[in-house]
C-alpha positions in Angstrom: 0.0 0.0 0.0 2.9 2.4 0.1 3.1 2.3 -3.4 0.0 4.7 -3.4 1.7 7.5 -1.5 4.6 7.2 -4.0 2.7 8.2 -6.3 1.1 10.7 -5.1 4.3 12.3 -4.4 5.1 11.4 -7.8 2.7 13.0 -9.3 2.7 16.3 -6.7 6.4 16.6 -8.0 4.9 16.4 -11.5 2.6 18.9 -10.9 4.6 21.6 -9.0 7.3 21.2 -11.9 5.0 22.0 -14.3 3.0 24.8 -12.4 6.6 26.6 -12.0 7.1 26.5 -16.2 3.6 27.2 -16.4 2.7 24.4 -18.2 -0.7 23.8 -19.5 -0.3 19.4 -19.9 1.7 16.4 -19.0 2.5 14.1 -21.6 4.9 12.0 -19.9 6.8 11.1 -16.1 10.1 9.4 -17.1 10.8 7.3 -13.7 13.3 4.8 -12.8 12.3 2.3 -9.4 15.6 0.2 -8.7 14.7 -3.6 -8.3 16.1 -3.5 -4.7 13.7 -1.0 -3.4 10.5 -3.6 -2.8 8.2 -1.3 -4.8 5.9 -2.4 -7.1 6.1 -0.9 -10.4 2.8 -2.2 -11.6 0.9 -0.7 -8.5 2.4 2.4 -9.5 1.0 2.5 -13.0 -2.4 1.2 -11.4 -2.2 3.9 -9.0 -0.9 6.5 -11.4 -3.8 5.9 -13.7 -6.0 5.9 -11.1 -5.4 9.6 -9.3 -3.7 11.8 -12.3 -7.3 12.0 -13.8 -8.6 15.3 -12.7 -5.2 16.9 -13.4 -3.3 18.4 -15.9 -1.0 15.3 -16.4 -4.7 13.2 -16.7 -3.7 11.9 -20.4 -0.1 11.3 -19.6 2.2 8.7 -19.5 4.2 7.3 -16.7 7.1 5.5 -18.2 8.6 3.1 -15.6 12.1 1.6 -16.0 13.0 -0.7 -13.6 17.0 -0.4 -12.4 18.5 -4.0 -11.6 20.3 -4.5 -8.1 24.3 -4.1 -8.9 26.9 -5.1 -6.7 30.5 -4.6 -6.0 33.0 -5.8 -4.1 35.0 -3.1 -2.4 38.0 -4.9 -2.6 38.4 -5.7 -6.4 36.0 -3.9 -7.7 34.1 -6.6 -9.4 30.7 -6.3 -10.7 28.0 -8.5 -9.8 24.2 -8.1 -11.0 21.1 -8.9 -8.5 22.4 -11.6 -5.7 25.0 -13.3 -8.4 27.5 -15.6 -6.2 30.1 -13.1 -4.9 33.8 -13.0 -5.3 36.1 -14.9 -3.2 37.7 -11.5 -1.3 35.6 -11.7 1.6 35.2 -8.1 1.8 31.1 -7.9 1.8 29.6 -5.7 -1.3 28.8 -2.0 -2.2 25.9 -1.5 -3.6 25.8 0.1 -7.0 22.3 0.5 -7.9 18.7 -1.0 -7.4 18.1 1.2 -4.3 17.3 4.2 -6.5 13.9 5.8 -7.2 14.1 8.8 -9.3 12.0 10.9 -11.6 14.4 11.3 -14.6 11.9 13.9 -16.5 8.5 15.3 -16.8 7.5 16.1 -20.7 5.2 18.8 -20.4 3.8 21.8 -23.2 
C-alpha cells in the first residue's frame, strides 16, 4: 500500500514542476524504481492511472524503468548483477544501484 503514496508524491512533483514553467499538460513522467527497493512498479501505474485523472497530467504517460540491483566488491571492484555468487575476497559488497527511485523527467507543453 505504500506504493500509493509514491505516487502521489510522484505526481505532486509532477505537478509543482510543471505549475513553475507554467505548463498547460503532461505528456509523460520518465521514472526509474531500482529492483532492490521492494516497490511495485505495476501498482504504480495502477495507481498513477488511477489519481492523475482530474489533473493536468490526466492523459499522460508514466514510463517506468526498472533499475537492476548491482553489486560490487570493495575490494576488487568486481561487478555482480542482483544476488549473483560473490567474489572470493571476503570483503562484503557495495551497492551500486537498485536502491534508486528517481524521476528522470517530466515532458510537459
Amino acid at each position: 500500500m505504500h506504493e500509493l503514496s509514491i505516487t502521489q508524491s510522484i505526481l505532486e512533483q509532477a505537478l509543482t514542476e510543471a505549475e513553475k514553467h507554467k505548463a498547460k499538460k503532461i505528456n509523460k513522467i520518465k521514472l526509474q524504481i531500482g529492483a532492490g527497493t521492494a516497490i511495485a512498479a505495476d501498482c504504480v501505474q495502477f495507481y498513477f492511472n488511477t489519481i492523475k485523472a482530474d489533473t493536468i497530467a490526466k492523459n499522460s504517460v508514466l514510463d517506468i524503468e526498472m533499475v537492476p540491483v548491482k553489486l560490487r566488491c570493495p575490494k576488487c571492484k568486481k561487478e555482480y548483477k542482483d544476488l549473483e555468487i560473490i567474489c572470493d575476497c571476503k570483503k562484503g559488497v557495495e551497492i551500486v544501484s537498485g536502491q534508486e527511485m528517481i524521476v528522470e523527467y517530466i515532458d510537459v507543453e
